[in-house]
N, CA, C and O atoms as a Tinker XYZ file with bonds, in Angstrom:
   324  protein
     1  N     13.848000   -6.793000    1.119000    73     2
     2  CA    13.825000   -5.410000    1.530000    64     1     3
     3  C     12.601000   -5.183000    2.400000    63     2     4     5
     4  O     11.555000   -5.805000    2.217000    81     3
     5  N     12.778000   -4.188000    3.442000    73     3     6
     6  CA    11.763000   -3.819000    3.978000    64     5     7
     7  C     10.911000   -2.501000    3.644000    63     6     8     9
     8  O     11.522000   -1.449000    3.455000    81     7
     9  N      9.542000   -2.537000    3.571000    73     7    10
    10  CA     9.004000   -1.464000    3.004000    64     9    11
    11  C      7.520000   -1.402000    4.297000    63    10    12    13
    12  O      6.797000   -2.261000    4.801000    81    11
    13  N      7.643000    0.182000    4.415000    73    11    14
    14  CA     6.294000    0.237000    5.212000    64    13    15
    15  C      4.954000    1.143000    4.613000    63    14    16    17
    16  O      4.883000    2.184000    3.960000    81    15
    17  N      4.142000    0.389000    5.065000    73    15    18
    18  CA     2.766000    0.929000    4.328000    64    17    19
    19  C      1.830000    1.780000    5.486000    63    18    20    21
    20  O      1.497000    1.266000    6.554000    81    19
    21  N      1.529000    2.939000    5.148000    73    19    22
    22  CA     1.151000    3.656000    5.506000    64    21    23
    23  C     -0.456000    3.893000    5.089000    63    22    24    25
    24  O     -0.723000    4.537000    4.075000    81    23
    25  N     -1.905000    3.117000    6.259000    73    23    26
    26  CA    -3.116000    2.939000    5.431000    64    25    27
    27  C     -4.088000    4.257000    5.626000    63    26    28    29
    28  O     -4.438000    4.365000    6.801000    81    27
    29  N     -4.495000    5.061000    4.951000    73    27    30
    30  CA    -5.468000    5.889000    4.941000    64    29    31
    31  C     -6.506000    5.274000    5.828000    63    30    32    33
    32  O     -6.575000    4.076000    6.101000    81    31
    33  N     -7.509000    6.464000    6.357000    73    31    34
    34  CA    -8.131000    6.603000    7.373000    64    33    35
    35  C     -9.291000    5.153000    6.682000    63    34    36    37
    36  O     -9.416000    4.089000    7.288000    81    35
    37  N     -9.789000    5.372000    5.754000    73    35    38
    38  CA   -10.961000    4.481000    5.416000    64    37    39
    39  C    -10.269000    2.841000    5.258000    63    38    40    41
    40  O    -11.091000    2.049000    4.796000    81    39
    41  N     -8.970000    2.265000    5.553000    73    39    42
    42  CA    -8.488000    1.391000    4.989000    64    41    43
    43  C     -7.756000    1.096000    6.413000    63    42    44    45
    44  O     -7.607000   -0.102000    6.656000    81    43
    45  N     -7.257000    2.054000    7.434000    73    43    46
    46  CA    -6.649000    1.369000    8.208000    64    45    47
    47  C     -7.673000    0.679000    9.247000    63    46    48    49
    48  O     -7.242000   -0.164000   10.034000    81    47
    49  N     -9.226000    1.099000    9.236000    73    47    50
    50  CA    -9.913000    0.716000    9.914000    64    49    51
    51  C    -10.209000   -0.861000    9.768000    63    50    52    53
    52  O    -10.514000   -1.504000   10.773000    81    51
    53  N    -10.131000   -1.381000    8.703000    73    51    54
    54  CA    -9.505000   -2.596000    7.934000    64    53    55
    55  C     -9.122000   -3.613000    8.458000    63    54    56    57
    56  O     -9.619000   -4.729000    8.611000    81    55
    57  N     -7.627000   -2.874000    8.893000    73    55    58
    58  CA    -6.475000   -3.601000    8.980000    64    57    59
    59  C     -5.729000   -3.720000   10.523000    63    58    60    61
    60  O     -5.552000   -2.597000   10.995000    81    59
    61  N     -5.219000   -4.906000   11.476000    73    59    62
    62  CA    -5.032000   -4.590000   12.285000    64    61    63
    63  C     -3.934000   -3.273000   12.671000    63    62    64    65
    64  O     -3.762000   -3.130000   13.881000    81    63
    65  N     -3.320000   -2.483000   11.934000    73    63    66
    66  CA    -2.446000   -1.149000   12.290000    64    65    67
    67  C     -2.452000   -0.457000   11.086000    63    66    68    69
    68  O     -2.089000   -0.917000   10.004000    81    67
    69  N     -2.971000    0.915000   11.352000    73    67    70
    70  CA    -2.386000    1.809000   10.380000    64    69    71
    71  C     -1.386000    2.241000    9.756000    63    70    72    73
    72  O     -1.373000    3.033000    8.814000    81    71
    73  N     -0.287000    1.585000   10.412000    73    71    74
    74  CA     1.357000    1.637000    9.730000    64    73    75
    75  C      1.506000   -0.125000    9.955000    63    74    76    77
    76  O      1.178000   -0.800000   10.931000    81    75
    77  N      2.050000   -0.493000    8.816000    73    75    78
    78  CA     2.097000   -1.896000    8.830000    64    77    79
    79  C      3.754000   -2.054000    7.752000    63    78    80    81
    80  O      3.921000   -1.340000    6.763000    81    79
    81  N      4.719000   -3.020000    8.178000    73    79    82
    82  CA     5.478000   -2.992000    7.699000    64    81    83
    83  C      5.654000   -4.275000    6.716000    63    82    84    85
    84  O      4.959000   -5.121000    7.278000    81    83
    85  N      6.247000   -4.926000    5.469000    73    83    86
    86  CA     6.412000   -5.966000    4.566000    64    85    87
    87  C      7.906000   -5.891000    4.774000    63    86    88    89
    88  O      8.687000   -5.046000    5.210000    81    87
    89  N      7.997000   -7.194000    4.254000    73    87    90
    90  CA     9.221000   -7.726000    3.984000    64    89    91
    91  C      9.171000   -8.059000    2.318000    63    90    92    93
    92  O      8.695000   -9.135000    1.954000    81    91
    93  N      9.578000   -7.287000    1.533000    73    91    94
    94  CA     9.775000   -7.826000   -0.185000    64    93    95
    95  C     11.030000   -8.150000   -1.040000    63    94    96    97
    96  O     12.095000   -7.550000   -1.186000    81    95
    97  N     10.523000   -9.350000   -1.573000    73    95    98
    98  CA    12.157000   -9.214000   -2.841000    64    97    99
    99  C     12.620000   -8.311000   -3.050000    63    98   100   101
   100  O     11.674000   -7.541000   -3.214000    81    99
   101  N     13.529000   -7.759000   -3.184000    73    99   102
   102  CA    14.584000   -6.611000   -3.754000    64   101   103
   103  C     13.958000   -6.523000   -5.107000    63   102   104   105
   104  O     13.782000   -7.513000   -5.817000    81   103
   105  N     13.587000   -5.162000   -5.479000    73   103   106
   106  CA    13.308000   -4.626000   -6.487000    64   105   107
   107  C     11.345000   -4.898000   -6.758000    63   106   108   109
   108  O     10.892000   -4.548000   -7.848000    81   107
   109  N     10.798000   -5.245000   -6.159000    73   107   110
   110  CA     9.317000   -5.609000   -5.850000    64   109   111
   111  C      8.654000   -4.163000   -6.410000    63   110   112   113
   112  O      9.298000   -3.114000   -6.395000    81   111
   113  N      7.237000   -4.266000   -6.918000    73   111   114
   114  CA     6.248000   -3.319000   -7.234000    64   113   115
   115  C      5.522000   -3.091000   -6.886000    63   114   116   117
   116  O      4.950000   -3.876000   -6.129000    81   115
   117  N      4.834000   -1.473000   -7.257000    73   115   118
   118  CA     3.860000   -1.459000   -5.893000    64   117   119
   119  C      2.596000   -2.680000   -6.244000    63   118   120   121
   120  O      1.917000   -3.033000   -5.280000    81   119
   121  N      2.399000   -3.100000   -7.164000    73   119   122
   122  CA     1.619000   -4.267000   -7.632000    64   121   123
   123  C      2.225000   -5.294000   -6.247000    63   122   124   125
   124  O      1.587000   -5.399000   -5.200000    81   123
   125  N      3.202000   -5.806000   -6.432000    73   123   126
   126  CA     3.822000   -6.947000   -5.516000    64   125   127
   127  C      3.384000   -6.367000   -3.933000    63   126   128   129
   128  O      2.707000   -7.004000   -3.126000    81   127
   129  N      3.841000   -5.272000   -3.766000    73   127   130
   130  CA     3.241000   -4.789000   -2.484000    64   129   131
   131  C      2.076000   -5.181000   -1.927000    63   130   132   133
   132  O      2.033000   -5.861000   -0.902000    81   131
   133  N      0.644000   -4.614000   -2.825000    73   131   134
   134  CA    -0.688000   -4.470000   -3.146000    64   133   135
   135  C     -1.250000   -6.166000   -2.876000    63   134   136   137
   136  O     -2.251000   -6.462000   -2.225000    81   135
   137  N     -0.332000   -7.124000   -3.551000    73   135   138
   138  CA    -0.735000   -8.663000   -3.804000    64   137   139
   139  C     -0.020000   -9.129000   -2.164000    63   138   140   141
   140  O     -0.665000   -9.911000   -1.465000    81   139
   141  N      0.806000   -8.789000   -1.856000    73   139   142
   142  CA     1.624000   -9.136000   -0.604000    64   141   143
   143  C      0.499000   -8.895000    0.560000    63   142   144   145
   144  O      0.112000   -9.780000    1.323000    81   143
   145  N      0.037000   -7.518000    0.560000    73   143   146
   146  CA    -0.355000   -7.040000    1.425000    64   145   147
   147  C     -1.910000   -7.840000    1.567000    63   146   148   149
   148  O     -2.334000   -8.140000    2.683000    81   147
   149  N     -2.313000   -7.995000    0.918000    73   147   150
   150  CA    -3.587000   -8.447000    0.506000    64   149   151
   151  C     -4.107000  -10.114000    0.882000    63   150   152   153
   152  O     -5.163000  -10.705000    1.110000    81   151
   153  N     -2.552000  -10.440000    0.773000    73   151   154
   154  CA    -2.133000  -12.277000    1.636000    64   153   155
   155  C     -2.232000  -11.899000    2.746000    63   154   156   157
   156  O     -3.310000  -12.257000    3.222000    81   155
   157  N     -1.453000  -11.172000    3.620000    73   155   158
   158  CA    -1.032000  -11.054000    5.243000    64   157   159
   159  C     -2.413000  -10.509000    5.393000    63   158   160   161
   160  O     -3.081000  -11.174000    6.185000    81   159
   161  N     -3.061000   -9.452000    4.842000    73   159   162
   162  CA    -4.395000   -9.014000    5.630000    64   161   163
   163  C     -5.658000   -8.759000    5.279000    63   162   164   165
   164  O     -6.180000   -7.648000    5.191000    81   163
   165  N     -6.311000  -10.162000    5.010000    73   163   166
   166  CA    -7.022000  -10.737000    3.779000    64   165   167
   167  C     -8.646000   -9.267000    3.595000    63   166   168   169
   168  O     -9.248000   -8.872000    2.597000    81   167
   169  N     -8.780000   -8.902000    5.089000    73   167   170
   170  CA    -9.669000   -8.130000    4.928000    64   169   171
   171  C     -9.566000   -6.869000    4.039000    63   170   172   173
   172  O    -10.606000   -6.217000    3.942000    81   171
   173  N     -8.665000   -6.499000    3.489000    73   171   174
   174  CA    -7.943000   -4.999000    2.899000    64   173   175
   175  C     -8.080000   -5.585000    1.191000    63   174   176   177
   176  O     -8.166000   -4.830000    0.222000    81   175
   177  N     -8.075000   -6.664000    1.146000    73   175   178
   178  CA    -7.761000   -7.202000   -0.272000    64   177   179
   179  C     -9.001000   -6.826000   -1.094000    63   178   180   181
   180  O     -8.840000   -6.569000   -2.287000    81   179
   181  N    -10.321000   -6.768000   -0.508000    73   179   182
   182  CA   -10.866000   -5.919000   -1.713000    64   181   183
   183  C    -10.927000   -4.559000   -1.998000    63   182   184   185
   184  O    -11.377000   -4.175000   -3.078000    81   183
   185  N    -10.466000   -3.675000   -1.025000    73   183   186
   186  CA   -10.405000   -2.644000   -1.075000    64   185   187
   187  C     -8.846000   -2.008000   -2.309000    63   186   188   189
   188  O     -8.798000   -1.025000   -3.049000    81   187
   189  N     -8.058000   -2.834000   -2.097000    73   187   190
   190  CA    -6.880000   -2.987000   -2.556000    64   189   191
   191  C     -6.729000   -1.647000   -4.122000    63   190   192   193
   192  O     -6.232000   -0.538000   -4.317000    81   191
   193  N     -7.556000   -2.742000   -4.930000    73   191   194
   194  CA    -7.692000   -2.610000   -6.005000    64   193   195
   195  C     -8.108000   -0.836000   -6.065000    63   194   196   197
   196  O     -7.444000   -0.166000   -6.856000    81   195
   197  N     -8.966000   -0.269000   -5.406000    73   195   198
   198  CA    -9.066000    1.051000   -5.649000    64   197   199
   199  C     -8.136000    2.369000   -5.031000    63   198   200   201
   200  O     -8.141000    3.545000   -5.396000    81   199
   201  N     -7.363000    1.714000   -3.983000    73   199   202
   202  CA    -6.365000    2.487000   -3.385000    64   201   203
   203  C     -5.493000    3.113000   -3.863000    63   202   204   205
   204  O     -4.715000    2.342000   -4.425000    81   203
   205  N     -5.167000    4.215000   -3.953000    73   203   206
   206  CA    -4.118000    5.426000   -4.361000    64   205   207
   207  C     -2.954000    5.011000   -3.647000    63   206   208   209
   208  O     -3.060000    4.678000   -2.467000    81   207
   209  N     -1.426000    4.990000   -4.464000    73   207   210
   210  CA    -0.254000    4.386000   -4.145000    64   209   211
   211  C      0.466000    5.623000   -4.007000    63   210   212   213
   212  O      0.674000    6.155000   -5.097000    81   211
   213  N      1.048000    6.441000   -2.708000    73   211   214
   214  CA     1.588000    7.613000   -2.712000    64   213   215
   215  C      2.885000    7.194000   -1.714000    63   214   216   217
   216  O      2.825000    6.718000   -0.581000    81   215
   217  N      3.837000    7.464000   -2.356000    73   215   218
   218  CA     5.279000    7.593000   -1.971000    64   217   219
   219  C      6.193000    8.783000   -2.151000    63   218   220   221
   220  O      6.854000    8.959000   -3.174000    81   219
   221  N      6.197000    9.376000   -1.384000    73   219   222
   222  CA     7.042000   10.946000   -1.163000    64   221   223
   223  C      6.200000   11.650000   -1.337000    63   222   224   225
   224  O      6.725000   12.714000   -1.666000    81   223
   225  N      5.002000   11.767000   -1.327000    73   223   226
   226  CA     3.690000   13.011000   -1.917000    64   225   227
   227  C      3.443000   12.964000   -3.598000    63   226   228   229
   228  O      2.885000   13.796000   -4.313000    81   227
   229  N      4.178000   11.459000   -4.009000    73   227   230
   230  CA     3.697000   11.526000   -5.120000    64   229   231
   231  C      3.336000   10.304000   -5.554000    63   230   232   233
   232  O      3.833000    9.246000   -5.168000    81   231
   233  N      1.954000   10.508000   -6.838000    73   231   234
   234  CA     1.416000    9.228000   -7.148000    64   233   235
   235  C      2.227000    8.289000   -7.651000    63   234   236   237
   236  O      3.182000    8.620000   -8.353000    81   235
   237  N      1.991000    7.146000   -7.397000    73   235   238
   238  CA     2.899000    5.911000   -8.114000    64   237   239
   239  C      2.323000    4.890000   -8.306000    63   238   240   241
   240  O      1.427000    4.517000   -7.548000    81   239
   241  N      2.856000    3.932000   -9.784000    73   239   242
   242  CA     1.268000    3.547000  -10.323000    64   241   243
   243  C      2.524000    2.055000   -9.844000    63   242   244   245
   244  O      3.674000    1.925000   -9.425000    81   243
   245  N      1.361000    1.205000  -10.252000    73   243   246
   246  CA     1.292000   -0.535000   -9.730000    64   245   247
   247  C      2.555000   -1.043000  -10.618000    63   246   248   249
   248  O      2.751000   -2.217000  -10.303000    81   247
   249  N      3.414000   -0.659000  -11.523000    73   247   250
   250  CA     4.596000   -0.910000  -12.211000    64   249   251
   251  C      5.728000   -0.538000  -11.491000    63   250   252   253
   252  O      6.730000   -1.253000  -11.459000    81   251
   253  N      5.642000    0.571000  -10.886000    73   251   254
   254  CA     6.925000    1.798000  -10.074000    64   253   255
   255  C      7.620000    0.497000   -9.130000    63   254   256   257
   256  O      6.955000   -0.087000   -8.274000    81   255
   257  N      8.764000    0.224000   -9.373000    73   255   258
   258  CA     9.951000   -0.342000   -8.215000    64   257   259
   259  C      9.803000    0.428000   -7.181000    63   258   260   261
   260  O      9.537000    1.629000   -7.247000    81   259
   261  N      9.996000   -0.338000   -5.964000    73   259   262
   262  CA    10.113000    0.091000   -4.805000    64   261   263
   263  C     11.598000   -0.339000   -4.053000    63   262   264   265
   264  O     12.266000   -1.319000   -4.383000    81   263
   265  N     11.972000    0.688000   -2.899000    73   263   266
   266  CA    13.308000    0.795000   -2.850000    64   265   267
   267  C     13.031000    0.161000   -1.197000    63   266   268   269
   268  O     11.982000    0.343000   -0.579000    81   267
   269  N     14.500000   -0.786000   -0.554000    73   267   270
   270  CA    14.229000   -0.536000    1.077000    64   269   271
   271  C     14.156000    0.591000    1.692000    63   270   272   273
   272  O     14.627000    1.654000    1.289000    81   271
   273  N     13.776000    0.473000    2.335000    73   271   274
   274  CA    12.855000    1.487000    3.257000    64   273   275
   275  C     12.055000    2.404000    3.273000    63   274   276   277
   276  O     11.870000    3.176000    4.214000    81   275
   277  N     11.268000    2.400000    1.773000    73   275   278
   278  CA    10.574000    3.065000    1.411000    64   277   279
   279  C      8.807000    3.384000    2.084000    63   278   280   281
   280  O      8.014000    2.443000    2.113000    81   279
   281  N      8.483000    4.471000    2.465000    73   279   282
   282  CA     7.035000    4.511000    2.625000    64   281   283
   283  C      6.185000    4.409000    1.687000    63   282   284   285
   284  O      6.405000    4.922000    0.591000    81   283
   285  N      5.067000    3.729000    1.953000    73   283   286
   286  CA     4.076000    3.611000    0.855000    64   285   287
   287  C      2.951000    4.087000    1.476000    63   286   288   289
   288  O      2.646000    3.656000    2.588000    81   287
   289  N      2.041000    5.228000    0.706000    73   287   290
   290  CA     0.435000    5.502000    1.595000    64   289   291
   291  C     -0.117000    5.151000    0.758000    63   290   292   293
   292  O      0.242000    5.028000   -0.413000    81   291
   293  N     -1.348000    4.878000    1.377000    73   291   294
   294  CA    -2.240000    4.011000    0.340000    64   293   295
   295  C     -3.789000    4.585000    0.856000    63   294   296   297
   296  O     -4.580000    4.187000    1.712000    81   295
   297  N     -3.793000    5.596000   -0.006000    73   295   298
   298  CA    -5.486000    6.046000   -0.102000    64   297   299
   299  C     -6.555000    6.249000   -0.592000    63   298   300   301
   300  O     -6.624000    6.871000   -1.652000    81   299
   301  N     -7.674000    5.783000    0.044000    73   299   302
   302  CA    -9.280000    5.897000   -0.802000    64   301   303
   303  C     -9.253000    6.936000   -1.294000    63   302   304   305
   304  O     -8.825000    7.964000   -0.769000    81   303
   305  N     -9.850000    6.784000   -2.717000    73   303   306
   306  CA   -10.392000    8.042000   -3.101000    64   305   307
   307  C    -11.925000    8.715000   -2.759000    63   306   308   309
   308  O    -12.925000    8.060000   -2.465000    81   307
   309  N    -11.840000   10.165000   -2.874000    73   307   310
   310  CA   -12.739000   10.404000   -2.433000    64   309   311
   311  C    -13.725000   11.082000   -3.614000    63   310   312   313
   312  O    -13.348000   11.850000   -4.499000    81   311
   313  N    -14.385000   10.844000   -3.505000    73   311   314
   314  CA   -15.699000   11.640000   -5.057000    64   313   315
   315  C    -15.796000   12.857000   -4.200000    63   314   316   317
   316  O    -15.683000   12.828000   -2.975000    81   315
   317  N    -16.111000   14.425000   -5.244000    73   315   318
   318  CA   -16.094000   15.422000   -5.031000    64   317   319
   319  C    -17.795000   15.126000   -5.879000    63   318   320   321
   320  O    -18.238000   14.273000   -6.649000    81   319
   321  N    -18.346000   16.391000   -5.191000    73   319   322
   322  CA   -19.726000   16.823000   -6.249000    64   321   323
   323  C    -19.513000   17.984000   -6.750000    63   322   324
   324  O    -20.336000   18.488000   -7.515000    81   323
């Protein structure tokens, strides 16, 4: 299946494109995503781990199946004072 990732401002600077597309097994997680993504664009891989997984405007944790053609955003969090 194809799934595209959509990188927040602090993460696409990263990566060579801010919209970047995968190719995943059918039925893949956003975990599998996260580990996928992290092979193809080794610089993003430590950031990985703290990134917010948002699909349709809503959070989705590292277990959630992902569907073809699904968007994935993926954003830093930000600390408030």
């Amino acid at each position: 299946m194809r799934v595209k990732v959509r990188l927040g401002a602090g993460l696409a600077r990263l990566a060579a494109a801010p919209l970047l597309t995968l190719d995943l097994p059918d039925g893949a997680t956003v975990a599998e995503l996260r580990s996928r993504l992290g092979a193809e664009q080794p610089e993003l891989a430590p950031a990985l781990a703290s990134a917010l997984p948002v699909r349709a405007g809503s959070h989705v944790t590292a277990a959630d199946a992902l569907a073809d053609g699904d968007e994935v955003a993926l954003l830093l969090p930000v600390s408030g004072g």
